[in-house]
C-alpha positions in Angstrom: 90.5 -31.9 2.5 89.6 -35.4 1.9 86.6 -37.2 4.0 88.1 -40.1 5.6 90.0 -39.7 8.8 93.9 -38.9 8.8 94.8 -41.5 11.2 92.7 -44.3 9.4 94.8 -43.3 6.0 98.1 -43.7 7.3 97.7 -46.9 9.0 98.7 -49.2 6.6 101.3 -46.9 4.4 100.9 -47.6 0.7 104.2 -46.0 -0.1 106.8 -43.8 1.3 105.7 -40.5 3.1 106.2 -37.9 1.1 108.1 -34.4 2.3 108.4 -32.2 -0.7 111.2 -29.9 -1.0 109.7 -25.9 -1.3 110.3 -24.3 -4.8 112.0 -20.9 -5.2 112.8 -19.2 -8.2 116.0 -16.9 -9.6 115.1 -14.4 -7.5 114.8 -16.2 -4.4 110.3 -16.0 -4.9 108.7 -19.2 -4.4 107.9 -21.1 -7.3 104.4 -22.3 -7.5 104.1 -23.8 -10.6 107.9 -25.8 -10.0 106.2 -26.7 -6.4 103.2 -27.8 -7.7 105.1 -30.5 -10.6 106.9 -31.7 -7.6 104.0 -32.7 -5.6 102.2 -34.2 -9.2 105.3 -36.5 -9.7 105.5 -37.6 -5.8 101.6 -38.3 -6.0 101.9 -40.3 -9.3 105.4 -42.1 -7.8 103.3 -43.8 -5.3 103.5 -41.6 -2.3 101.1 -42.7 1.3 100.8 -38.9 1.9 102.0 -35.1 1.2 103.6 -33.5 4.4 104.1 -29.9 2.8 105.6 -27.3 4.0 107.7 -29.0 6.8 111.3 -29.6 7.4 112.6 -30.2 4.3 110.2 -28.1 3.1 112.0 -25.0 5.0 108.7 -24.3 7.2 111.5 -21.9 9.4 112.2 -19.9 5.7 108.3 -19.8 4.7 106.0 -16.4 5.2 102.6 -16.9 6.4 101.6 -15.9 2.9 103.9 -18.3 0.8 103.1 -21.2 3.7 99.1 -21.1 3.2 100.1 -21.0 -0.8 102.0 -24.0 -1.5 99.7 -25.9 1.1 97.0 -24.9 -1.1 98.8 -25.9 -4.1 99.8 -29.5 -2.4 96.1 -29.7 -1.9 94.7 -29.1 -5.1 97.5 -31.4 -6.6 96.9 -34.0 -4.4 92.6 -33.6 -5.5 92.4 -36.3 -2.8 94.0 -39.3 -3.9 96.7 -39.0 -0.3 95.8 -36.8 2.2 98.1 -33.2 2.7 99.6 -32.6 6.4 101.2 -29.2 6.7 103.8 -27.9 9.2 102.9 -25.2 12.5 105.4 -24.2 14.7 106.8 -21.1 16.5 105.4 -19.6 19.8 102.2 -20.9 20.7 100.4 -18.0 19.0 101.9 -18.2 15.9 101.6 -22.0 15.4 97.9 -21.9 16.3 97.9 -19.2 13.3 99.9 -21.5 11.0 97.1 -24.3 11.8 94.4 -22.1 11.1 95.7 -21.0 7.6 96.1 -24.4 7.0 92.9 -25.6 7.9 91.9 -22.6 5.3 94.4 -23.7 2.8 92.4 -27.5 2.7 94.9 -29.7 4.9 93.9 -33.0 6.0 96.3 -33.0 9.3 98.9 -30.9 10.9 102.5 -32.1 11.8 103.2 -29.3 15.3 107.0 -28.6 15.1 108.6 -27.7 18.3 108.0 -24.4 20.2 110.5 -21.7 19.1 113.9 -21.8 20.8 112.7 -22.6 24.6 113.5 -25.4 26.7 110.2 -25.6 28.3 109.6 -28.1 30.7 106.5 -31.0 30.2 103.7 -29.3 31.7 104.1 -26.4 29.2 105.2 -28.7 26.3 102.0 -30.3 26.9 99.6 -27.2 27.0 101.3 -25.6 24.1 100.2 -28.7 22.1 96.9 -29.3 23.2 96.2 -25.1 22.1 97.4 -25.7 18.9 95.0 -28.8 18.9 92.1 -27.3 19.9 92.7 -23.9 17.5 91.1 -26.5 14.7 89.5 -29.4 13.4 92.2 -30.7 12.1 94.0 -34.0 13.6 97.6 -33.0 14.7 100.9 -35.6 14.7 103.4 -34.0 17.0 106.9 -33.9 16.3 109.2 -34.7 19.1 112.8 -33.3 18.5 115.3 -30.9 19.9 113.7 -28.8 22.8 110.2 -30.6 22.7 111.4 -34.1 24.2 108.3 -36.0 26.4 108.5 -38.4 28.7 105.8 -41.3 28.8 103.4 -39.9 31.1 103.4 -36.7 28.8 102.4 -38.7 25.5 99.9 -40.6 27.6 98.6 -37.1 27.9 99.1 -36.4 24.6 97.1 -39.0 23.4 94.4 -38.4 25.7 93.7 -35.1 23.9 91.1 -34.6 21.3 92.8 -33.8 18.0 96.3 -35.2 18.8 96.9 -38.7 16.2 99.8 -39.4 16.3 103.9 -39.0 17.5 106.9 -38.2 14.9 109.9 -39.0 16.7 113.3 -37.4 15.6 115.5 -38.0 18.5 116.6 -41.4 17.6 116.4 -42.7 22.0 114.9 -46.5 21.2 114.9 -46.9 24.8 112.2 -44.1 25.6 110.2 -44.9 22.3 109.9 -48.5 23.5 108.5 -46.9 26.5 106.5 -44.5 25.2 104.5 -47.3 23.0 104.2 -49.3 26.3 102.8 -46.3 28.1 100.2 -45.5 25.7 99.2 -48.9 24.9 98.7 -49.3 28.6 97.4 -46.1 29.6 95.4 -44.7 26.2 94.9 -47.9 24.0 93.4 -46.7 20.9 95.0 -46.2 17.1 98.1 -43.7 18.3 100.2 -43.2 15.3 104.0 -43.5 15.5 106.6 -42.3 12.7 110.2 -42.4 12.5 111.0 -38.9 11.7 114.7 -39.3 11.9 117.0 -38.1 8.8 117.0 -40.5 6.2 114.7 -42.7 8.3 115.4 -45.9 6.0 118.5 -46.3 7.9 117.3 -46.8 11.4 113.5 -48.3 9.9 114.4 -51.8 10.7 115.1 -51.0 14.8 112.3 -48.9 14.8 110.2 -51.5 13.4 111.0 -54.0 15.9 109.4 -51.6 18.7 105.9 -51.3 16.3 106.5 -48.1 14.6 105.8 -48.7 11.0 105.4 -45.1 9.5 108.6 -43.3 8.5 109.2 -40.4 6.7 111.6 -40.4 3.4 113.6 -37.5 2.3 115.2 -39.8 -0.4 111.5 -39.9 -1.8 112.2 -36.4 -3.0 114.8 -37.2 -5.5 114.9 -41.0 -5.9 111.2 -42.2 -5.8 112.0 -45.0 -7.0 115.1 -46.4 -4.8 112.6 -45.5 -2.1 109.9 -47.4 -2.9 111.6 -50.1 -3.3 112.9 -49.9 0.1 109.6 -49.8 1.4 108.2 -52.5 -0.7 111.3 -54.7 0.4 110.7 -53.7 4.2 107.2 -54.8 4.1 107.4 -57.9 2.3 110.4 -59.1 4.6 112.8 -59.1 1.5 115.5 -58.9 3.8 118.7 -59.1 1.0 116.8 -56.0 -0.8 116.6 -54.1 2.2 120.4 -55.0 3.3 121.5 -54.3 -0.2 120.3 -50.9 0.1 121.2 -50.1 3.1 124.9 -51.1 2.2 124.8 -49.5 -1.1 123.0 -46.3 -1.0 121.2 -45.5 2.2 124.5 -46.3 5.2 126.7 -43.8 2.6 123.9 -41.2 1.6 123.7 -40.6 5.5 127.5 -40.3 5.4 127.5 -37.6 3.0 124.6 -35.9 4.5 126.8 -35.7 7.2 129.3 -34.0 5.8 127.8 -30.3 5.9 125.2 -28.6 8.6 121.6 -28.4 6.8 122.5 -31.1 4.4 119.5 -33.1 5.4 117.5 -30.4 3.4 120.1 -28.7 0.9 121.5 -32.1 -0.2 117.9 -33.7 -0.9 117.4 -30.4 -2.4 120.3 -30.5 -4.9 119.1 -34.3 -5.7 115.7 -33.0 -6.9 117.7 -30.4 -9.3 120.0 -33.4 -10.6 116.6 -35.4 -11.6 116.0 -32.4 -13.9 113.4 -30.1 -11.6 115.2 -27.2 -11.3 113.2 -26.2 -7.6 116.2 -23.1 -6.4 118.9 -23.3 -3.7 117.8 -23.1 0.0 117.1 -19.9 1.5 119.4 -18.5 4.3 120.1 -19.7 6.7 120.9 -22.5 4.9 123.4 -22.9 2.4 124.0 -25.0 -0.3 126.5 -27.8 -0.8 129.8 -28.1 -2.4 130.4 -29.1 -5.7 132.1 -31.9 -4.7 129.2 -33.2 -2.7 126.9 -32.7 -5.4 128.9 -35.1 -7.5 129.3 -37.4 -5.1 125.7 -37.5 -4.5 124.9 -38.1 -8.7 127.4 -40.9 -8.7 125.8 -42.6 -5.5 121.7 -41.8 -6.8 123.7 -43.2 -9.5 124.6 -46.7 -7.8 121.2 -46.6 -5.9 119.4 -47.3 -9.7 122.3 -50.1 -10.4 121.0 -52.1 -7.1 117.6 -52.0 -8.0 118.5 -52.9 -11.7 120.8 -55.8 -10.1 117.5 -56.9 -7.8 116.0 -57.7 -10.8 
């Protein structure tokens, strides 16, 4: 765990945020050693921060035992220089146990997934997050998505509550983001953290943006450091005909592939890291992998993404 506060790293992004892919081997084992060069070359690409063992990182496919060991790994291949955040979810029982072997493990921050399965309404949405919050020191973004969608007056909440940084968003609803800032701003002014936590967040970065939200996490990171950084250096300088020419180019058809299988937005990127040479195994069930085809179609466009930045120059 580093010393300096999680909320005062991340706000002012030096790179990309960083969502490493989990490692498994022939037999389906995870890999540590493959895991741990992953995280070294996303540290040394320029990553802002390590959010193991989340979405892409199959948090849903990890034993408690394999979870606490490749958070432990991100940590100690981190040593500090960008601080680790590592998924909790389930039940409320089980995430406050995932949070707690985290804490163990050396994590700077927690990213609380939603609850298993339930539709639970706001008041119980609300408790569930402020127990996994107070099960450890640790400073805790929340991810809204799926079945854990709040309403202003429940992030106000949220941010009132000791522990709770920050809000990923992954439903995509610019309407109730732009209200959700407003509400907190008005009603719990203080440094809330906001991330776009959308697949392939480059694409929509620019609307999100325009409503304050400057964090963002990138999947494309993963397997084309470099095409992403570039992004994110364009973004923030204003380079507007860098950031249009990879949208066009590389990002707008990526999310078009992405879309052409369920669980691409981890098997694809995951297929992307083993065409840059690090062989990190095939998703686990109930994943699967993608077509052949796909995979091509994904070399020739990672492909095409290099050729822009090469033509930016």
């Amino acid at each position: 765990m580093t010393s300096a506060p999680l909320a005062v790293r991340l706000t002012v992004p030096s790179g990309p945020l960083f969502f490493p892919v989990t490692a498994y081997g022939p037999g389906g084992e995870v890999d540590l050693d493959v895991f741990r060069a992953h995280v070294r070359q996303g540290v040394a690409a320029g990553a802002a921060a390590v959010f193991a063992c989340c979405g892409t990182g199959e948090f849903h496919a990890l034993t408690p035992e394999e979870f606490q060991a490749c958070v432990r790994a991100a940590v100690e291949e981190a040593a500090g220089r960008v601080p680790v955040v590592a998924g909790a979810g389930y039940g409320t029982a089980l995430a406050v146990r995932y949070a707690r072997l985290a804490e163990e493990a050396g994590a700077d921050g927690l990213l609380a997934m939603p609850p298993y399965l339930v539709v639970a309404g706001q008041e119980g949405l609300v408790r569930h997050y402020r127990e996994v919050a107070a099960a450890t020191s640790l400073p805790v973004v929340v991810y809204q998505r799926d079945n854990a969608v709040f309403t202003p007056a429940s992030v106000v909440e949220l941010a009132r509550t000791e522990g709770i940084v920050g809000l990923k968003d992954g439903v995509g609803d610019l309407d109730l983001m732009q209200r959700t800032v407003s509400a907190v701003r008005a009603e719990a002014p203080g440094d809330f953290l906001y991330f776009n936590g959308l697949p392939t967040a480059e694409l929509t970065q620019l609307a999100y943006r325009g409503i304050g939200v400057t964090l963002y996490s990138s999947a494309v990171f993963c397997f084309a450091p470099e095409i992403a950084l570039a992004f994110h250096r364009a973004l923030h300088a204003g380079d507007d005909a860098t950031v249009d020419r990879l949208l066009d180019g590389f990002y707008r058809p990526f999310v078009e592939l992405r879309a052409q299988g369920r669980g691409y937005a981890v098997s694809l990127v995951k297929a992307g890291v083993r065409l840059g040479g690090l062989d990190v195994g095939e998703v686990r069930p109930p994943l699967h992998e993608p077509t052949e085809d796909h995979v091509k179609q994904l070399a020739r466009l990672t492909e095409r993404g290099h050729a822009l930045l090469e033509e930016a120059r």
